[in-house]
C-alpha positions in Angstrom: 5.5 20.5 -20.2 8.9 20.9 -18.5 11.2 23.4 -19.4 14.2 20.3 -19.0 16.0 19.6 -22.3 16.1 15.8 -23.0 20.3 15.8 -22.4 19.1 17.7 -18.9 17.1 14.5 -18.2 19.8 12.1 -19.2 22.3 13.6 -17.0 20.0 13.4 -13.9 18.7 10.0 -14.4 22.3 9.5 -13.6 22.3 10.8 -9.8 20.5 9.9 -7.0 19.1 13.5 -6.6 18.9 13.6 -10.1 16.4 11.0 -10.0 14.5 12.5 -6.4 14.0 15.7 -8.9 12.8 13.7 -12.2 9.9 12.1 -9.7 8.9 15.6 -7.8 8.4 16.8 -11.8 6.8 14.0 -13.0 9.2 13.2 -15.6 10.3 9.6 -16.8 8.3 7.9 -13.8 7.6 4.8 -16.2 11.3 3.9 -16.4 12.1 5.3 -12.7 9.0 3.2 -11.0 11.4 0.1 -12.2 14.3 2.0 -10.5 17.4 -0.1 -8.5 17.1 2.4 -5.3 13.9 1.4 -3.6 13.6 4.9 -2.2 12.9 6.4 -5.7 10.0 4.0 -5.9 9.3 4.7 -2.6 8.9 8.7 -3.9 7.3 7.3 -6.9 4.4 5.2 -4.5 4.1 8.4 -2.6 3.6 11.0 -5.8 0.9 8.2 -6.6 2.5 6.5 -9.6 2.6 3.1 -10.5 1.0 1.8 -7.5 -0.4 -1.2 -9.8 3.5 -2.5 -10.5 4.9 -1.1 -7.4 1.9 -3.4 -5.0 4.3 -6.3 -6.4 7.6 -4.5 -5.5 10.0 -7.1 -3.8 10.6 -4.3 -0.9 8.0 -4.5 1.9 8.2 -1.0 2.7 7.5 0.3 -1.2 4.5 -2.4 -1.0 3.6 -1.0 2.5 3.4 2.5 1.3 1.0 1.3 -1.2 -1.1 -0.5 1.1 -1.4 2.7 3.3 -2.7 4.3 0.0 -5.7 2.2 0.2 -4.8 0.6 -3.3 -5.9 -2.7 -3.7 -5.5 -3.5 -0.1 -8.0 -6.4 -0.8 -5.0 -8.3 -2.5 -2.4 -6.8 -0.5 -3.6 -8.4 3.1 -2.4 -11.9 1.8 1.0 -10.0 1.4 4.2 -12.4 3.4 5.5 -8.9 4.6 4.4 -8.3 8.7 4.6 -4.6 7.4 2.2 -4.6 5.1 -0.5 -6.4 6.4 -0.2 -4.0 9.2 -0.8 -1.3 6.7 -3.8 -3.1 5.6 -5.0 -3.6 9.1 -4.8 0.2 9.9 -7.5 0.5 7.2 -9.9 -2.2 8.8 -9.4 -4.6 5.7 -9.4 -8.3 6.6 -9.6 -8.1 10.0 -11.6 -11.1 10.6 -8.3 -12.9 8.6 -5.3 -11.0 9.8 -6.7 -11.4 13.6 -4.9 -14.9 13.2 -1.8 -13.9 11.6 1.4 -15.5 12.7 2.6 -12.2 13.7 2.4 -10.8 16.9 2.8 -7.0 15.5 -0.3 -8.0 12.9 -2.3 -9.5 15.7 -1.7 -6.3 18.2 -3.1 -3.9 15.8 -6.0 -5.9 14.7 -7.0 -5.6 18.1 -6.7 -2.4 18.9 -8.9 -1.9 16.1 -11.3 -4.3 16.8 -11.4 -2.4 20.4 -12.5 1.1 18.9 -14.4 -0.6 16.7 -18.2 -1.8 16.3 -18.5 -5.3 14.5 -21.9 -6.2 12.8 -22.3 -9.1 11.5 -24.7 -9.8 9.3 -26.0 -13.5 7.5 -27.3 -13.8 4.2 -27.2 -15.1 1.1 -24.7 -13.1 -1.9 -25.4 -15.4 -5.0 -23.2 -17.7 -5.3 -21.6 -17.2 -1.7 -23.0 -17.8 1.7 -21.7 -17.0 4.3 -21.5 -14.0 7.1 -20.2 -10.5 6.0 -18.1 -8.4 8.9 -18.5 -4.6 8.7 -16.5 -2.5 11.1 -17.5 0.5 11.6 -15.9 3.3 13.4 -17.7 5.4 16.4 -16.5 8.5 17.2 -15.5 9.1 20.7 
């Protein structure tokens, strides 16, 4: 429980270091996650907060720093932002897709990856969908 009055909480929600404070507590993060200054949803994303609204967030770095959280990564390689699928890369989601992306940046890091990186491949049938499934698997060095 925190020791701030509810007139302490009013008066920081005011401030930009008001707000940096109210995040580091905990306090009021469901109105801050919806917060003008995308670096206090930035803090928010990186407290762990809200990372189900804040994957929609029209900033490509606050929806970045949720990527590099692993969250829903699945959803988030189909992002428009270069920075974010690059996110999503660096966790070896998608790269079969995001080899092909139209950006050069997305492209380089897929292939780094795909360089340190053992692909197997392997055909069968999952229900409903056929088709081949990609696993990459990391060897140690």
């Amino acid at each position: 429980m925190s020791s701030l009055t509810q007139e302490q909480i009013r008066e920081m929600m005011l401030t930009l270091d008001g707000k940096y404070t109210l995040v580091e507590k905990g306090i009021n993060l469901d109105l801050l996650v919806k917060d003008e200054n995308f670096r206090i949803r930035l803090a928010i994303v990186e407290k762990g907060y809200g990372l189900d609204i804040l994957m929609y967030d029209e900033c490509p770095g606050v929806r970045a720093e949720v990527a590099k959280r692993g969250h829903k990564i699945d959803v988030l390689m189909n992002d428009e932002s270069w920075i974010v699928k690059v996110e999503v890369a660096e966790h070896g989601v998608g790269l079969d897709v995001l080899i092909n992306d139209e950006d050069p940046d997305v492209v380089e890091v897929c292939n780094e990856l795909k360089g340190v990186l053992k692909t197997i491949v392997i055909e069968r049938s999952f229900g409903t969908y056929e088709g081949n499934l990609f696993l990459y698997i990391f060897e140690e060095k």
